[in-house]
N, C-alpha and C positions, 0 to 999 in steps of 0.2 A: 504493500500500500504506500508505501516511501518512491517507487519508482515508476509504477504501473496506475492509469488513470483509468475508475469503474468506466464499464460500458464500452466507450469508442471515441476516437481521435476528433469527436467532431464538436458538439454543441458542451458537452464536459470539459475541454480543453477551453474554451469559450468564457463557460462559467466559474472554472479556477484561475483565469487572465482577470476577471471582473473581480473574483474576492481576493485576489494581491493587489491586484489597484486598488481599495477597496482598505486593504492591512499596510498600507505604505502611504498611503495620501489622505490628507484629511477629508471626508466623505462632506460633500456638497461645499468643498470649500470650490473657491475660481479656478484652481489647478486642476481640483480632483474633475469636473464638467468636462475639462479636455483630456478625454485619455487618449494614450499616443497612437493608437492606429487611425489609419485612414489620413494620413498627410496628403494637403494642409488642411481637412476641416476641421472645425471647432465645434467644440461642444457637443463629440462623440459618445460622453457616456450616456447618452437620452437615445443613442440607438438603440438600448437593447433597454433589459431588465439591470437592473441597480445594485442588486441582491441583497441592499444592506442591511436588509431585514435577518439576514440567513449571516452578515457579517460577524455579530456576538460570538457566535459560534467557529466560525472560521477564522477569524483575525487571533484570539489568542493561541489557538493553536500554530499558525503563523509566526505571531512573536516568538515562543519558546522552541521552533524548531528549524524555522527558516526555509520549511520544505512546502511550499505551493500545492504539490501534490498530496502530499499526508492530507492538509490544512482541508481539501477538496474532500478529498474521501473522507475524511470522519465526520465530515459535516453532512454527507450523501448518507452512511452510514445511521449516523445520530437521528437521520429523521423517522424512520420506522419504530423506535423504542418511544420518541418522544410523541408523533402523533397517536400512537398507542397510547399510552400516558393520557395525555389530554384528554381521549375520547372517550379512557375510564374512567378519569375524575366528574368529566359531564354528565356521563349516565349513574354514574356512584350519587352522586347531588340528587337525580330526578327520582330515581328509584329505590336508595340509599340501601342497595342490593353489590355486594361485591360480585359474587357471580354473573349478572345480566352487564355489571359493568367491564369486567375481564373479558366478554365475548363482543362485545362493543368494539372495547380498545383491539380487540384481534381484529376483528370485523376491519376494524378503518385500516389496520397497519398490514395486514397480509392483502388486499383487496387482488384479485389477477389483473387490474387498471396498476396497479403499483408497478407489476413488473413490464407492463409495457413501457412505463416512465420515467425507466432510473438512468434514461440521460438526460433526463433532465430536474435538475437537481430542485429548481423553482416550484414545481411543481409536485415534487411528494413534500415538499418545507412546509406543508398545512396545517400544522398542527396549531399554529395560532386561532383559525376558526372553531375548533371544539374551545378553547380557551375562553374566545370571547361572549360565546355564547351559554359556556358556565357563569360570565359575569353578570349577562342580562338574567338567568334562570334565579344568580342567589339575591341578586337586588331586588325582584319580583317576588321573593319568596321572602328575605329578611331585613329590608328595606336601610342596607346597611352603605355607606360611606365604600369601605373596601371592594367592594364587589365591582363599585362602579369604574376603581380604577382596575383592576384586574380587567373589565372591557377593554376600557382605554388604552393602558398597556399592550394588550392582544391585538385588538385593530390596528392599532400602527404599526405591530413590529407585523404583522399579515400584513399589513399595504405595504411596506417597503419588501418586506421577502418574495411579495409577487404581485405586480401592477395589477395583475388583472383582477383579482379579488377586490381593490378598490369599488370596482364595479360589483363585480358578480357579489364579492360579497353585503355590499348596501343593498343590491336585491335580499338575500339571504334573510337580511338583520330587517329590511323593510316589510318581507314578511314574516318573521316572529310579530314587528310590534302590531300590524295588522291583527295579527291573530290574537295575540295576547293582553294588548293591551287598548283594544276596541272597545271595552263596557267602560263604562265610568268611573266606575269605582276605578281602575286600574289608568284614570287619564294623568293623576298628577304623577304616577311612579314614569309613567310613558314621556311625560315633558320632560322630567331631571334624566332619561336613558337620552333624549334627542341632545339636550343640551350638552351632555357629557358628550354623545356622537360630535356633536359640531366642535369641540376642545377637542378633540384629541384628533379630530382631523383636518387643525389648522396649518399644522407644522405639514399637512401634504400641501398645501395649498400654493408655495413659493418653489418647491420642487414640481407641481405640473404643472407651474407657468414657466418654468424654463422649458422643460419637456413642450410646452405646446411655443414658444416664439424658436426655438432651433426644426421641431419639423414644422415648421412656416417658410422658417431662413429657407430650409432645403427644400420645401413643399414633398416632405414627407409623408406619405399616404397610402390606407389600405384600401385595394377595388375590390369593388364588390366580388368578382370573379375569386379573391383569396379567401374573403369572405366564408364563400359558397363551399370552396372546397375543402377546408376547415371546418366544414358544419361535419354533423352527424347523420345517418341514414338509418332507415330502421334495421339494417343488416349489421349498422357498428355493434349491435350489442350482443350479437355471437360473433364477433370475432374477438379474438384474445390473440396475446402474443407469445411468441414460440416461446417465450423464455417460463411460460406456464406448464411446470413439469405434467400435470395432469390432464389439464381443458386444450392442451397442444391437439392431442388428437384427438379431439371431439370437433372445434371449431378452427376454423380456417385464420390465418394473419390476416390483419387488413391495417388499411389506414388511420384505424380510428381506435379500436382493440377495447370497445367500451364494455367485454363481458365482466357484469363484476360477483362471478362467481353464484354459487347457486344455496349456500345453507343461510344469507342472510334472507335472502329474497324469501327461500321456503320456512323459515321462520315468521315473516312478516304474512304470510298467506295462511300458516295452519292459526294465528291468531286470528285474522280476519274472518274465516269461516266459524272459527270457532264462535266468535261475537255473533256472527251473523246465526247462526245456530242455535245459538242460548234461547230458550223461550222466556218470550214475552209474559208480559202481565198476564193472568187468566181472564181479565174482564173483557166481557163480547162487544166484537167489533160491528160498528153498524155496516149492512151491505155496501150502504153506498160511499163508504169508507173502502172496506175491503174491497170492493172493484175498482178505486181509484190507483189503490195499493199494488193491483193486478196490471192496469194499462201502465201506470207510471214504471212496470220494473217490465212489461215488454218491452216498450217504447226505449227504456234503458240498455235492454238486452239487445235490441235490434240495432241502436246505436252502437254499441261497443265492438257487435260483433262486424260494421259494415267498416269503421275504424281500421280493425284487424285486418282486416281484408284487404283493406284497401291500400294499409301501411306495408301488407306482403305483398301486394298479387300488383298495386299501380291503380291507374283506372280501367273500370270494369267495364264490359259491354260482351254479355252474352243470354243466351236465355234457358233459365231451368224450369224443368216441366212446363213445355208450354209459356211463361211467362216472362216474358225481355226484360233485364237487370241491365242497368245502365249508371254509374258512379264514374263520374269524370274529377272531382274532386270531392274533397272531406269537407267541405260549406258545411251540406243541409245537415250530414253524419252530424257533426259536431253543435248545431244548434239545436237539432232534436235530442242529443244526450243532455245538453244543458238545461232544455225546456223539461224533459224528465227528469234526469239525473238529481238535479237542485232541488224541485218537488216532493222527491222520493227520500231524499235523506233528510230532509225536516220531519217530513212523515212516520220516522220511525221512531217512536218515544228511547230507543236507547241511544239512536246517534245523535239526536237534540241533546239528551243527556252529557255525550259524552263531549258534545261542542260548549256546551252553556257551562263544564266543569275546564275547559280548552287543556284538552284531554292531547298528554306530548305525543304520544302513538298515533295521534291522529293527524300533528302537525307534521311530523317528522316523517311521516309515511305519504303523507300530499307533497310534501315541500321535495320528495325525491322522484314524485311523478312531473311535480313542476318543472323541476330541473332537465330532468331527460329529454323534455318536449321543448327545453331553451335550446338544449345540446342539437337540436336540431337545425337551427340557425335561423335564416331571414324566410325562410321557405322549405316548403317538405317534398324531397321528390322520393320517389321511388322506378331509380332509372331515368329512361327520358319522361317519365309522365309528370308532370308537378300536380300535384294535390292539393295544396294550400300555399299562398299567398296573399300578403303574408301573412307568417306563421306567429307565433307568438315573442321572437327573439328580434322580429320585423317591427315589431311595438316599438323594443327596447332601444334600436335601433335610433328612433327621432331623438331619444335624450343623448343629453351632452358625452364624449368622449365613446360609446358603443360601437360606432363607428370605425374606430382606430383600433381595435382588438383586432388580432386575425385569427384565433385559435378560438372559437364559437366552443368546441368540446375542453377548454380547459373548466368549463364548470363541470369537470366530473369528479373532480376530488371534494366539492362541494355535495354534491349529490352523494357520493361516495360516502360522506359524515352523516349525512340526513338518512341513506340507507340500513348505517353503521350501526346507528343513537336508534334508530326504529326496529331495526333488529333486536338489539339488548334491552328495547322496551318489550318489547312482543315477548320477549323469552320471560321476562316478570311477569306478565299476564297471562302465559302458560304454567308457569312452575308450578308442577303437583304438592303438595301437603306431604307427601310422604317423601322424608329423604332419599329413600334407595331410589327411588323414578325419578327423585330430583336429582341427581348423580348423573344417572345414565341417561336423562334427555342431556346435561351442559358434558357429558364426555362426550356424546353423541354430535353435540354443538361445536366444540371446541376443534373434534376430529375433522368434523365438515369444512371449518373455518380455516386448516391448515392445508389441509388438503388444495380446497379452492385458490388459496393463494403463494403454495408451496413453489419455489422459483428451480429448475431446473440448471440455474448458476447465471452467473454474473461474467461478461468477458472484462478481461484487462485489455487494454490497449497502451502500445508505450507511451511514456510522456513524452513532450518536445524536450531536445538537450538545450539548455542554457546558454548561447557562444559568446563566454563572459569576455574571452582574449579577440573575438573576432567582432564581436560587438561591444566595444566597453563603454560604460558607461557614463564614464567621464565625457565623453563628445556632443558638444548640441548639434553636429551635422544628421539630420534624418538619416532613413536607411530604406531602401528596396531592396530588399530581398528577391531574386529569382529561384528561380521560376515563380509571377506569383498568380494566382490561383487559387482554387477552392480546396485544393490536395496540398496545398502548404502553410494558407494564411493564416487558420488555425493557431500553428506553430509561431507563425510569424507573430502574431497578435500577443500569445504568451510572450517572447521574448521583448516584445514592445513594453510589457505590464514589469517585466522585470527591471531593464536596464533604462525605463523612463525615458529611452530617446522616442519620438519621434517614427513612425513606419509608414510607407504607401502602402503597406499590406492591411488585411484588416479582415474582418468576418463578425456580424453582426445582425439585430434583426431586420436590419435595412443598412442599405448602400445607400453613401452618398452621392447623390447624381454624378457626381465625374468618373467614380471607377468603371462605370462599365466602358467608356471610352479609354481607361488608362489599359484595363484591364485587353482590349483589343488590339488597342496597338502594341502593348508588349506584348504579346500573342504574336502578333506578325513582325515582331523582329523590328517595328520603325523606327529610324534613328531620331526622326522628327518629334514622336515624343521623348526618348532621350532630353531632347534641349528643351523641352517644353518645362519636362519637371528642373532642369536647370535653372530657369528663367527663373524661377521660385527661389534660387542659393543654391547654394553649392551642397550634394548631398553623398553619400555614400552608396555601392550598389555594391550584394551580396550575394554570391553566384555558389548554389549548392550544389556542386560537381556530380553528387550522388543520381541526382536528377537531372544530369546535360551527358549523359554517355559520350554523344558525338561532338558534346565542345559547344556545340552554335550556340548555347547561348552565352557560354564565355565571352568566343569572339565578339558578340553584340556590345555586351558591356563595354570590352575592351575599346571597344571602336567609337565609343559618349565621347563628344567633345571637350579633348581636353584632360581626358581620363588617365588617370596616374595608378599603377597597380601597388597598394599598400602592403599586405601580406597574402600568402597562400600556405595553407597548412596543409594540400595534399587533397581534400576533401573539401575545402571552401577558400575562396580568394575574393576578397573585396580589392575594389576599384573606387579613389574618390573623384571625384566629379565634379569640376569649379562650377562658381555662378556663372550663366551665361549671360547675354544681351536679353533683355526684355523684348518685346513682340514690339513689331515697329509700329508705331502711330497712325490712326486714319486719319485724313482730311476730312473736311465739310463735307456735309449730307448732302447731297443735290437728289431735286425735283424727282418723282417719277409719274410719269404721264398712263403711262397703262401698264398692268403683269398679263401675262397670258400662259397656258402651263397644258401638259399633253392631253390631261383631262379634267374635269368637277370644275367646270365654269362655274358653276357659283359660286367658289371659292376664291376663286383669282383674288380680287381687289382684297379682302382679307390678308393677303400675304403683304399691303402696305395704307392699313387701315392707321396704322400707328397704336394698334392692341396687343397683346402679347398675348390674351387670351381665345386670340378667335385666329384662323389659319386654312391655309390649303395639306392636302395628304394623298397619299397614294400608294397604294398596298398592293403585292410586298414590291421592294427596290426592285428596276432590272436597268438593264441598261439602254432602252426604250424612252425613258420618265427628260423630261427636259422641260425649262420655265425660262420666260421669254420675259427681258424686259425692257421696255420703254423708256426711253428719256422726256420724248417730245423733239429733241433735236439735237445735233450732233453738238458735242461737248467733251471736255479732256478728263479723263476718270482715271485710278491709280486705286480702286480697293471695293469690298464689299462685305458687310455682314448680313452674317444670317442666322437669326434667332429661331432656336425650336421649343423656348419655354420650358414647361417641366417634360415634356416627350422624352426624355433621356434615351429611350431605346432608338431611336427613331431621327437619326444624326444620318446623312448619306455617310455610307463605306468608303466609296472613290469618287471623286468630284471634278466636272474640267467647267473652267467658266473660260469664254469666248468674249468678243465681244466684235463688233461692227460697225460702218458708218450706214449702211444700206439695206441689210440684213441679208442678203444676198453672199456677200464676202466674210466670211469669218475667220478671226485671228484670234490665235491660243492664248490665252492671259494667265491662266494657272490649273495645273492639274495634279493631283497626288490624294491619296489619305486626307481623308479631317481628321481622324483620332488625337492629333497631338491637338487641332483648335477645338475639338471639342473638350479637351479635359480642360483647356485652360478659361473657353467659354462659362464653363459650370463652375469652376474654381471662382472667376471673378464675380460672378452676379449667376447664384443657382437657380432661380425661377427665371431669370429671362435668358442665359446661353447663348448670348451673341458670338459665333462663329466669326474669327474674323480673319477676311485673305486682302493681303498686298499685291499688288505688281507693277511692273511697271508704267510708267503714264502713257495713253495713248488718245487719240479724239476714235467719240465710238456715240452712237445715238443706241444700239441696243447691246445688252449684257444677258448672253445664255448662260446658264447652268444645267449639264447633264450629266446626269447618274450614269455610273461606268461601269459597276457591278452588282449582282441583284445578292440579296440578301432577304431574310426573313422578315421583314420588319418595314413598318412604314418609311416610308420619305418624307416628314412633316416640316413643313413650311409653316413657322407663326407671323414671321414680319423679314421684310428684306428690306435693304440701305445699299446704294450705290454710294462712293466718296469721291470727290476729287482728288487730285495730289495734295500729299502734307502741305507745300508753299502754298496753292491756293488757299488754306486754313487761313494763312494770316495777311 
């Protein structure tokens, strides 16, 4: 555990770079906001998650041992014992039953959603929500001071260990007070739990106002399309991940692996029947009572059952015996369950009872069907059909910040507690009177609960080496690392977090709009961008031999302008790399009289509207696509930009601009790669990406640009600028 990091080289290396940044810089001071990957943007630590929630834990293991990796893993380690813990003491409080709370705490810590998640370490750290919801259960029960902070406490150190509980979890806590704190009697303990909520969650307040003005700066953004595919299906919930020694070969891998095993669920179902089976009072029912009790639990049953159908089979269009069934979506299903559903369980004097006592079994077992149906996201497909739109996480969606989430199924470890705590309730309203049957139903329990979440092992993956002598840390010159890439930046990123210089390399929950342009042209060996990241200072380039078999990308580095070889150990050789010249200056805007472009005329004049958000496009790149532009009349020109706003992907590959006095004759003005002007476009001003080409002066009434290579990805046009020569400027 000193050398080897749980899991895999990817999102864990990630998250032990974030807790040494994290254990070495003051957390939310001005230094700590810029951590060193991704040169030159600022105010990288708002790409990802923070973790500082999960710091407490990690940092002093850090200090006393100086090992990043240890510090990672017992922190990964620590969270299965501690949200166990937690989610005993929760139900230990409601039921004041050790046993129903020992199968709890199992319930939430062995869950089979656990071992899909142990790379990611953010995401099993949940133990702060049983936490804070033991605070709200002992306040409303002993109307004590303490309890209120033991909330307080919990909520923030769960908002900072994992952003996204911010949200999901105020859903959570928004419905407890709904449920429990709705009668009056219970409105003034509800006001001092809101007021405590709003203290303790002021100190978020200054951290997601940085978090929300840097993904502005960079017009950081989740589309709907991530959204989507991050949602849940009703098939996530038989799938489990291989690393499930037992449910492996029952259910299949997937995307989403939201099985969460089967002795909690069948504990909350043999109470349910059970309830449901208890006879009622003996006193007689009026008829017209009992036939109301009759339609309302068909109407029920034919709802639930057209649901099920519909969430396995899609929409339906066939016909049995004789009669044509037709379900194209869950609309009408779901307002006929509601119109019965609701009527019916008021109706039954024990579930009134058990609502009007706000009975935890019955919150805690809603609050995890609520949950699964959020996990489903903005929409419910099954396959190509859509059934609902939108769904119930489409609500959620209108309020603030819902949006920016892109992992729709990380409310399953939320679900996963409410499952957990309803489980270890249901086992207290089963437990027999007789010892020995209470024995053998919780060994019975206990066996089911390990079983389901019994992990079939853990992989190690190596950690990244240190290259204290090849990177040291003494140097404020940044560093590129090559090859860089998704197979190295990982690495790259940790060493960034160690030695505090500065990296182009980087890997997080968003790129900043220039890598994918940096990222392409080192990809193709350009030397152009070479001088580009120059132009920025002079910086360092670090070439992993291990990974350049045949040299080429030595010789690349070697060949940066200006490039002096420092050391070479056999296995790595840096190159530093002076400041170069800055991009040469444009002249004055001149006039343009018309655009014209190979297709989507209604676009054209948007390309010099003077908007950055309105534009011409054309899908995908070939070398066909050409934009025509106008002066009005012939005039001496020497440059041109060209903005694509936030389209980051959507930059031309190879570029020739022309230009003419007649339109008839054309002469070459410039052709090559944008890569190197797009990173430096998005480095200077990231929402508008002004591309900019020089050359030399000529007289020209019109200025062509044609795509030279086709590529995946649009050609997007938001605003174009012809210049004159720098002299005419002044």
């Amino acid at each position: 555990m000193r050398s080897r990091i749980a899991s895999d080289p990817g999102d864990p290396v990630l998250n032990a770079s974030v807790l040494m940044w994290n254990a070495t810089t003051v957390p939310f001071s001005s230094s700590w906001w810029n951590a060193p990957h991704y040169y030159p943007a600022q105010g990288v630590s708002t790409f990802t998650e923070n973790l500082a929630g999960i710091s407490p834990l990690a940092s002093p293991i850090y200090w006393l041992t100086a090992n990043p990796i240890l510090a990672y893993n017992l922190s990964l380690f620590l969270t299965w014992p501690l949200s166990a813990f937690a989610a005993f003491l929760l139900v230990r409080f409601i039921t004041k039953r050790d046993d129903a709370a020992f199968l709890a705490g199992l319930s939430f810590a062995f869950t089979p959603i656990r071992a899909a998640g142990v790379g990611h370490l953010q995401t099993l750290a949940s133990f702060g929500v049983p936490l804070f919801l033991l605070g709200l259960h002992g306040f409303l029960e002993e109307r004590r001071w303490p309890w209120l902070a033991l909330f307080a406490a919990a909520w923030l150190q769960q908002s900072l260990a994992n952003s996204y509980y911010i949200l999901y979890g105020a859903v959570l806590i928004g419905c407890w007070l709904a449920y429990y704190c709705s009668r009056p009697a219970m409105w003034k303990p509800g006001a001092a739990i809101l007021a405590t909520w709003a203290v303790a969650s002021a100190p978020l307040i200054p951290i997601l106002l940085k978090y929300r003005e840097i993904h502005e700066q960079y017009g950081l953004v989740r589309s709907e399309n991530e959204i989507l595919f991050y949602s849940a299906t009703p098939q996530s919930w038989f799938e489990v991940s291989e690393k499930a020694w037992l449910w492996r070969s029952v259910f299949p891998p997937g995307k989403d692996n939201l099985f969460p095993g089967l002795t909690a669920v069948a504990l909350i179902a043999v109470a349910a029947l059970v309830f449901m089976l208890r006879k009622e009072s003996s006193a007689p029912q009026r008829p017209s009572r009992r036939w109301t009790l009759v339609a309302l639990s068909t109407g029920t049953a034919l709802s639930v059952a057209a649901i099920l159908a519909g969430l396995a089979l899609g929409s339906i269009d066939t016909t049995i015996a004789g009669i044509h069934v037709r379900m194209t979506t869950l609309n009408r299903a779901l307002v006929l369950f509601l119109l019965c559903g609701i009527p019916l369980t008021l109706m039954v004097p024990r579930t009134r009872q058990a609502l009007a006592h706000r009975s935890p079994l019955v919150f805690y077992a809603a609050a995890t069907v609520l949950i699964a149906i959020l996990c489903l996201g903005p929409v419910v497909r099954v396959g190509e059909d859509l059934l609902l739109s939108p769904a119930p996480y489409g609500w959620l969606m209108a309020l603030p910040g819902f949006g920016e989430l892109r992992v729709v199924t990380q409310f399953k470890m939320i679900g996963v507690l409410c499952l957990s705590v309803a489980a270890g309730l249901a086992y207290a309203s089963l437990r027999p009177a007789r010892a020995r049957a209470a024995i053998g139903i919780f060994a019975v329990a206990v066996t089911g609960l390990l079983l389901d979440g019994w992990m079939a092992g853990v992989e190690m993956a190596a950690a990244p080496e240190l290259w204290a002598e090849i990177e040291p840390a003494d140097r404020a010159e940044p560093v590129l690392e090559l090859p860089l890439g998704p197979d190295w930046d990982h690495a790259a990123t940790f060493r960034g977090a160690a030695h505090h210089r500065r990296v182009l390399n980087g890997v997080s929950g968003y790129d900043p709009p220039h890598y994918v342009a940096l990222a392409a042209g080192l990809e193709a060996r350009e030397p152009a961008v070479l001088a580009a990241i120059a132009s920025l200072g002079a910086y360092d380039i670090v070439v992993n031999r291990a990974a350049d078999p045949d040299g080429t990308i030595t010789r690349y580095a070697a060949n940066a302008p200006g490039a002096v070889r420092m050391s070479d150990d056999g296995t790595r050789v840096v190159y530093r790399v002076p400041r170069a010249t800055r991009e040469p200056p444009l002249g004055a805007v001149t006039p343009i009289a018309r655009v014209e472009a190979v297709r989507h005329d209604a676009n054209w004049s948007a390309m010099h509207d003077g908007r950055i958000d309105t534009g011409w496009g054309d899908y995908p790149q070939k070398p066909d696509q050409w934009i025509t532009i106008d002066l009005g009349s012939a005039r001496e020109v020497g440059g041109l930009t060209h903005a694509i706003g936030d389209y980051y992907l959507d930059f031309p590959r190879r570029l020739a601009i022309d230009v003419s006095v007649d339109a008839q004759t054309w002469e070459r003005a410039w052709e090559g790669s944008t890569a190197a002007q797009t990173f430096l476009a998005y480095v200077r001003e990231p929402r508008v990406a002004a591309l900019r080409f020089t050359f030399p002066s000529r007289q020209a009434r019109f200025v062509r640009l044609r795509q030279l290579e086709s590529h995946a990805s649009m050609w997007r046009v938001s605003e174009l600028q012809v210049h004159v020569p720098l002299k005419r400027a002044f």
